[in-house]
C-alpha positions in Angstrom: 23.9 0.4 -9.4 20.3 0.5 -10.0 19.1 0.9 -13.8 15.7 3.1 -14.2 13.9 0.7 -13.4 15.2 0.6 -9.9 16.6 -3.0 -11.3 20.4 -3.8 -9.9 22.5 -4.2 -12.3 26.0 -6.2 -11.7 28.1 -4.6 -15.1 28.5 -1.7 -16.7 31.1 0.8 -18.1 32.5 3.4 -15.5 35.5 6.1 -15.8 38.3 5.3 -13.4 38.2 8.5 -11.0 41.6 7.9 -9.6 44.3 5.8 -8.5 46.1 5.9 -5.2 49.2 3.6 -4.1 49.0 0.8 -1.7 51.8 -0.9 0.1 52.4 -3.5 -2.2 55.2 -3.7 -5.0 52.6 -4.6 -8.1 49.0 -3.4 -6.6 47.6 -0.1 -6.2 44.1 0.6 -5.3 41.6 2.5 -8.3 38.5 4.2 -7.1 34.8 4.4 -8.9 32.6 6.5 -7.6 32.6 5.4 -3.9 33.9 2.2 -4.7 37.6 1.1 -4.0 38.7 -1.6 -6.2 42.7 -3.5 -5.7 43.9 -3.5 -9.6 47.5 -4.3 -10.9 50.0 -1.6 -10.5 49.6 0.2 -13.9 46.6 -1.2 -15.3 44.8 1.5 -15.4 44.9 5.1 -15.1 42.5 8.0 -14.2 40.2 8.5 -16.7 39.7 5.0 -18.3 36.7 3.8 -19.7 36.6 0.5 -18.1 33.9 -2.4 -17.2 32.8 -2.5 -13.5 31.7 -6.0 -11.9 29.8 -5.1 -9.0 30.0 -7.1 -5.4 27.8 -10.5 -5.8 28.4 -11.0 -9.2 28.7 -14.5 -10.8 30.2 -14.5 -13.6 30.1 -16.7 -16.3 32.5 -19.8 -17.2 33.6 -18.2 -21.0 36.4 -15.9 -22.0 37.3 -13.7 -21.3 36.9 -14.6 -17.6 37.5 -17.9 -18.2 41.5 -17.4 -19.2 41.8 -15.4 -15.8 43.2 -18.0 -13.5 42.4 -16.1 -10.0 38.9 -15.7 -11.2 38.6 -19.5 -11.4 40.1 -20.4 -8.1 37.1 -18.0 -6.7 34.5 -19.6 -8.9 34.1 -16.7 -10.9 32.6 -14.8 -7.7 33.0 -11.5 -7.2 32.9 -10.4 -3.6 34.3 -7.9 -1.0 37.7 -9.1 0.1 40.8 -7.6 1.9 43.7 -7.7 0.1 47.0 -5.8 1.7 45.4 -4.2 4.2 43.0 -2.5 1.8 39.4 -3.3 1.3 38.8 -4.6 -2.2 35.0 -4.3 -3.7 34.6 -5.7 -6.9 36.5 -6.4 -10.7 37.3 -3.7 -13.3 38.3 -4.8 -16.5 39.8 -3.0 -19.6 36.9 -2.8 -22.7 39.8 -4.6 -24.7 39.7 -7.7 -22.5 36.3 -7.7 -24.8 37.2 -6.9 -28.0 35.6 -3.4 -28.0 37.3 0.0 -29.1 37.4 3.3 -27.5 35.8 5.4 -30.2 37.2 9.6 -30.4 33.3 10.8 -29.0 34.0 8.3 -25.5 31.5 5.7 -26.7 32.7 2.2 -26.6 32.5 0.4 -30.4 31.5 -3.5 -29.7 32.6 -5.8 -33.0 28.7 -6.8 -33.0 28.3 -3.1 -34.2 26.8 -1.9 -30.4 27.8 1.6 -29.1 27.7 1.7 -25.5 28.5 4.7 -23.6 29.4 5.3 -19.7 27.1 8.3 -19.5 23.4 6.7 -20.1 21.4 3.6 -20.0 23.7 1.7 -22.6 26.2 1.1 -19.9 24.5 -1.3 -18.3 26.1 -5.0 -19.2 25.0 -7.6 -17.0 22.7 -9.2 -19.4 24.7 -9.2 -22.7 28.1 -10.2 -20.3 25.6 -13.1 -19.0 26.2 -11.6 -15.4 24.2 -13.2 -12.3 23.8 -12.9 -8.8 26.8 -14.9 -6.8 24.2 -16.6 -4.3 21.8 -18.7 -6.2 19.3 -18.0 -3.9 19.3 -14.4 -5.1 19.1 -15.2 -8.4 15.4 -16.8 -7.1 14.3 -14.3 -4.7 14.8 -11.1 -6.7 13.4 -12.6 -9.9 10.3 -10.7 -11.8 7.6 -13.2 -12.0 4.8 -11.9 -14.2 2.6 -13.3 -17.0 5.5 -14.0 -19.7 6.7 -16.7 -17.4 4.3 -18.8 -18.1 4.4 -18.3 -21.7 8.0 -19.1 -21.9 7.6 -22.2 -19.5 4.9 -23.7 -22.1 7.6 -22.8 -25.0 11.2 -23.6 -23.6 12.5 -24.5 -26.8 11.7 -21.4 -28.5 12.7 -18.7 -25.7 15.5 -20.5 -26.0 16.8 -19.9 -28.8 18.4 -16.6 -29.9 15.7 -14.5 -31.5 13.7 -15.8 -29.1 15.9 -14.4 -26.3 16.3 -11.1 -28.5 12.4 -10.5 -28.4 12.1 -11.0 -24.7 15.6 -8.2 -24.3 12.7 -5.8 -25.7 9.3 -4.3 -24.2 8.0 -4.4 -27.5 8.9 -8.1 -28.2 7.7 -9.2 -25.4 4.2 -8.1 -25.9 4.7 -9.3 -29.6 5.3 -12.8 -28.3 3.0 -12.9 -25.8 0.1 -11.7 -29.1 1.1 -14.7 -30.7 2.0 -17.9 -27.2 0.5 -15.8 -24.3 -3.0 -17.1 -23.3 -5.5 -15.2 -21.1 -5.1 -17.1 -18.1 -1.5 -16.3 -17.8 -2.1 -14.0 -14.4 0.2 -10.9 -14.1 2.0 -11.3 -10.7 4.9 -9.3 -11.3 4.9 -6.5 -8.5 2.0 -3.8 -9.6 3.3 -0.5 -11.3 0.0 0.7 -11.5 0.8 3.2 -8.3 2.5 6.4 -9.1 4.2 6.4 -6.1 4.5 2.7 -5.2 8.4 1.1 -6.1 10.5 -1.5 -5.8 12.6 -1.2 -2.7 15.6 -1.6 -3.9 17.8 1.5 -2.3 20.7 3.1 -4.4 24.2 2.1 -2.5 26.0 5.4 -1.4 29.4 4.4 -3.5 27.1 4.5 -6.8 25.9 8.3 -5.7 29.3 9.6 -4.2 28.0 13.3 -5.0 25.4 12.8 -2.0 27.8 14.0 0.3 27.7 17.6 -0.9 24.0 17.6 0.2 24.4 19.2 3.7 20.2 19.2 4.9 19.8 16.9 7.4 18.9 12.8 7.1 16.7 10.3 8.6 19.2 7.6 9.9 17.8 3.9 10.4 19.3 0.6 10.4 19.0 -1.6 7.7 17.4 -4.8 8.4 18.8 -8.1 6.4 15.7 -9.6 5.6 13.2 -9.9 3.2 11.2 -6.7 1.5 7.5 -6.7 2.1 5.0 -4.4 0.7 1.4 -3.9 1.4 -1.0 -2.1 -0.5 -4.3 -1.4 0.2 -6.9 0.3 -2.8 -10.0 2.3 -2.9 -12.4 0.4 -5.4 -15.5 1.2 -6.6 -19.2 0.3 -4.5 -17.4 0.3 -1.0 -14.6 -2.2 -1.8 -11.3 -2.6 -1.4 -8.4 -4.6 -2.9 -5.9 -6.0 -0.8 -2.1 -6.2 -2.7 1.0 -8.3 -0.8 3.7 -8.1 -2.6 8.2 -9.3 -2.1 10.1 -7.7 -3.5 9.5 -8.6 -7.1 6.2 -10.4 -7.0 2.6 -10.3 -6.3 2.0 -13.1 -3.2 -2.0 -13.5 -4.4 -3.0 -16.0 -2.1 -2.0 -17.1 1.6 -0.9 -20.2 -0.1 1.4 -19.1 -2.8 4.4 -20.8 -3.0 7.5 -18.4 -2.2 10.9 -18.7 -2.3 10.8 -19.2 2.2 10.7 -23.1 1.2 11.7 -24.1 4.9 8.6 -21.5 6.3 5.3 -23.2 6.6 2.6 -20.8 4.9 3.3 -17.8 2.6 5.5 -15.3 4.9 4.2 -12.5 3.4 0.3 -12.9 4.0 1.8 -14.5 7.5 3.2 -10.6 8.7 0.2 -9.3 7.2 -1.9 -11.3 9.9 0.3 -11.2 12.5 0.6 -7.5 12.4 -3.0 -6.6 11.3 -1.8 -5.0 8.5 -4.5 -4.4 6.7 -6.8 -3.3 9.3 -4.4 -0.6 10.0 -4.6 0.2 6.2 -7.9 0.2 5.8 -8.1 2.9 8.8 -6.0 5.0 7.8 -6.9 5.4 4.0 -10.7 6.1 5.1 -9.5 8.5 8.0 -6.6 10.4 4.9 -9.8 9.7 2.6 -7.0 8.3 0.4 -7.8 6.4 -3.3 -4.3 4.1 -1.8 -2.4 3.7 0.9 1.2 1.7 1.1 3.2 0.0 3.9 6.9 -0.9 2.6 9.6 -2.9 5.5 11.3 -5.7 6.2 10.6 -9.3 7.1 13.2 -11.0 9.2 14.2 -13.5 11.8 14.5 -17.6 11.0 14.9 -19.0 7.9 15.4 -16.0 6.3 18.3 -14.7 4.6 20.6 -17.2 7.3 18.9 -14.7 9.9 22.0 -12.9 10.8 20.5 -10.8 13.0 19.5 -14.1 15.2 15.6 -13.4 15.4 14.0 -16.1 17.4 10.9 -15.2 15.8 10.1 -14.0 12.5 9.0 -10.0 12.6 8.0 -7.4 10.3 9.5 -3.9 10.6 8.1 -0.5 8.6 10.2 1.7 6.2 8.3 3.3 4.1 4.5 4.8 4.8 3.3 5.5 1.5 0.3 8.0 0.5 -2.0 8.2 -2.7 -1.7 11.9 -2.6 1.8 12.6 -1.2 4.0 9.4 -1.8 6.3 8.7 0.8 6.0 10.3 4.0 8.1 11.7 6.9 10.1 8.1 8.5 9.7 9.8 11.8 5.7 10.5 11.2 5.4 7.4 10.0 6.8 5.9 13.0 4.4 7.4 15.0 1.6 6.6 13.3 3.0 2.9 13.0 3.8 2.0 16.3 0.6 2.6 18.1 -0.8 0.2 15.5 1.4 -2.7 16.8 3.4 -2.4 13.9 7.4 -2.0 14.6 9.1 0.6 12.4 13.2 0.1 11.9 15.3 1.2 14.3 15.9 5.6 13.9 19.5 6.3 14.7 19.6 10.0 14.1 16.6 12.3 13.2 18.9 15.0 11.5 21.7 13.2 10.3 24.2 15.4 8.5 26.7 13.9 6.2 30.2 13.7 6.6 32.5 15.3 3.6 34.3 12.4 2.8 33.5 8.9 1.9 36.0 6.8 4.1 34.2 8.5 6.8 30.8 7.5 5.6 31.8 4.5 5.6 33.3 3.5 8.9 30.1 4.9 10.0 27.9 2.0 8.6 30.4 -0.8 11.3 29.1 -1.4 14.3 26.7 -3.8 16.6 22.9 -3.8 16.0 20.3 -1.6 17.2 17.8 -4.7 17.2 18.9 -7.9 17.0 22.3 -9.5 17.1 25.6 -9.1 15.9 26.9 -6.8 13.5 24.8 -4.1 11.6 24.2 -4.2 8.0 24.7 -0.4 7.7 22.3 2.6 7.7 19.4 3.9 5.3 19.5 7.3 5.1 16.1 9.0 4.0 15.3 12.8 3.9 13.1 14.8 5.7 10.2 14.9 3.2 10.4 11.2 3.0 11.0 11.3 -0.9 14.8 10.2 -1.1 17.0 7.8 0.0 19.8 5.7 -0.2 22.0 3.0 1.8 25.3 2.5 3.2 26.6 -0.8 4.1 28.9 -2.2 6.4 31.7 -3.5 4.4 33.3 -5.4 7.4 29.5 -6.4 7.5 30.0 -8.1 4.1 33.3 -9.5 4.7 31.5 -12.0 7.1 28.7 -12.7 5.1 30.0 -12.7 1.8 29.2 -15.7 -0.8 31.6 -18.4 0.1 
């Protein structure tokens, strides 16, 4: 589930929305949101507060998980898996497995004195439950770099300790510290968030938003890409210039020769799609032509090297999602294909250009299995995106992720 911040987060507190029987004598299956999860027979009922371990999660060596004897012979990994014929995403666990009380209002009473409730930001629990991406490489690729890293790199001991770790938790304590051990030359390359309508592309997953399937208008079906995201950003500066911005997903790529997480890629990828495809040529066009203050390119990079390529790429490619607008945001996928493509810039793969939604999830779902469009193999799944370009949200393949999930 993504936080506010369009940040994923691996824990947090979720109602049970019901259980269904499975052909097993002690297992039954409980469902969260669009999320089916294999749970003891009797654990749980409809209804319960309980804590929600999302698919590649690592969880951490220390009780409570640590007492759990099928969690160690997985490594404390959390992946999709099928168990009895069902297919099981992700852990729930009571909030007494922590210590914490179910208070009259719903709120969830920690014994450090924390409220947490399943209806708001405080639900989210990866950090204080010390949750972390399964893959390692993840943990690396989606990290935000930005000028506190330095800072803490200079001052390990300190950040290390608790109050230090307590300041950085907080907005406010971060720029405290960074008054007292930041220095000037500490650059900011975290991803810019100076463009109202420029995010990280992170895409909400369907299960978390299970109340999308009431909206009946009709949706921009494309295939997801497994790669890795790339944005571009071109700005309108004063006296004639311009400022170029290539960005991953997290973090600003500021020169061709940055090093990035690619290690076995010779050269920066990023800046090496942004050649290849003439990228910002093709910005620089269209924002003078849209007489535009910015003008934003979001997609994929993929093919060797990356992400295991499982869409066996023999070359590395870059392919358009999002065409982004100073004065709009977003645009139309299919308008931005066309303008795109005649550019020499691929866009991803349009299934359906009025895409209605099924009324049920299981159906949803069996929709996201199935071969490639482009490349190899199976697909990841779909991204849906509507008509005025502004929402969207992916679905993907769970049999997909039983072949690629973290050994």
């Amino acid at each position: 589930m993504l936080n506010k911040d369009k940040v994923r987060e691996l824990a947090y507190l979720v109602k049970v929305d019901s259980i269904t029987p499975m052909d097993a004598d002690r297992l039954e299956c409980a469902h969260v949101g669009g999320w089916n999860c294999v749970v003891g027979k009797g654990e749980f009922s409809a209804g319960d507060p309980t804590v929600y371990f999302e698919i590649d999660s690592q969880l951490p060596d220390v009780e409570p998980f640590s007492s759990m004897e099928f969690l160690k012979s997985k490594r404390f990994k959390i992946k999709s898996q099928k168990i009895r014929g069902v297919i099981s995403q992700g852990l729930l666990m009571p909030v007494s497995a922590f210590g914490w009380t179910i208070q009259a209002n719903g709120t969830i009473q920690c014994d450090t004195n924390e409220v947490h409730c399943v209806d708001d930001e405080s639900r989210f629990l990866t950090k204080k439950l010390g949750v972390t991406y399964a893959a390692s490489e993840d943990n690396e690729r989606k990290k935000t770099n930005d000028r506190y890293m330095s800072m803490t790199a200079r001052h390990k001991r300190i950040f290390k300790t608790k109050i230090g770790k307590w300041f950085m938790q907080r907005e406010w304590g971060r720029k405290f510290m960074f008054a007292i051990f930041g220095r000037k030359r500490d650059k900011a390359t975290g991803f810019p968030t100076k463009f109202p309508f420029v995010k990280v592309t992170d895409e909400e997953r369907v299960e978390n938003m299970p109340q999308i399937l009431q909206d009946k208008e009709p949706w921009i079906k494309t295939q997801k890409i497994d790669g890795t995201s790339s944005t571009y950003i071109l700005e309108r500066k004063r006296f004639g210039r311009f400022e170029q911005y290539v960005c991953s997903r997290n973090v600003r790529q500021l020169t061709p020769n940055q090093k990035n997480y690619h290690k076995d890629i010779e050269g920066n990828v990023y800046w090496m799609m942004a050649e290849k495809y003439h990228i910002f040529d093709f910005l620089k066009r269209y924002l003078i032509e849209n007489k535009l203050d910015y003008v934003c390119l979001q997609g994929e990079t993929a093919g060797p090297n990356i992400q295991g390529n499982p869409h066996r790429f023999k070359k590395i490619y870059f392919f358009g999602y999002n065409l982004i607008r100073s004065d709009v945001g977003r645009i139309n996928s299919v308008e931005a294909k066309n303008i795109c493509e005649p550019n020499g810039i691929f866009w991803v793969p349009i299934e359906d250009e009025a895409y209605i939604l099924p009324d049920d999830m299981e159906t949803l779902k069996l929709d996201a299995d199935g071969p490639c469009v482009v490349g190899q193999g199976p697909r990841e799944g779909w991204v849906y995106r509507s008509q005025d370009g502004q929402r969207s949200f992916k679905n993907v393949s769970r049999q997909y992720l039983l072949k690629h999930s973290v050994n």
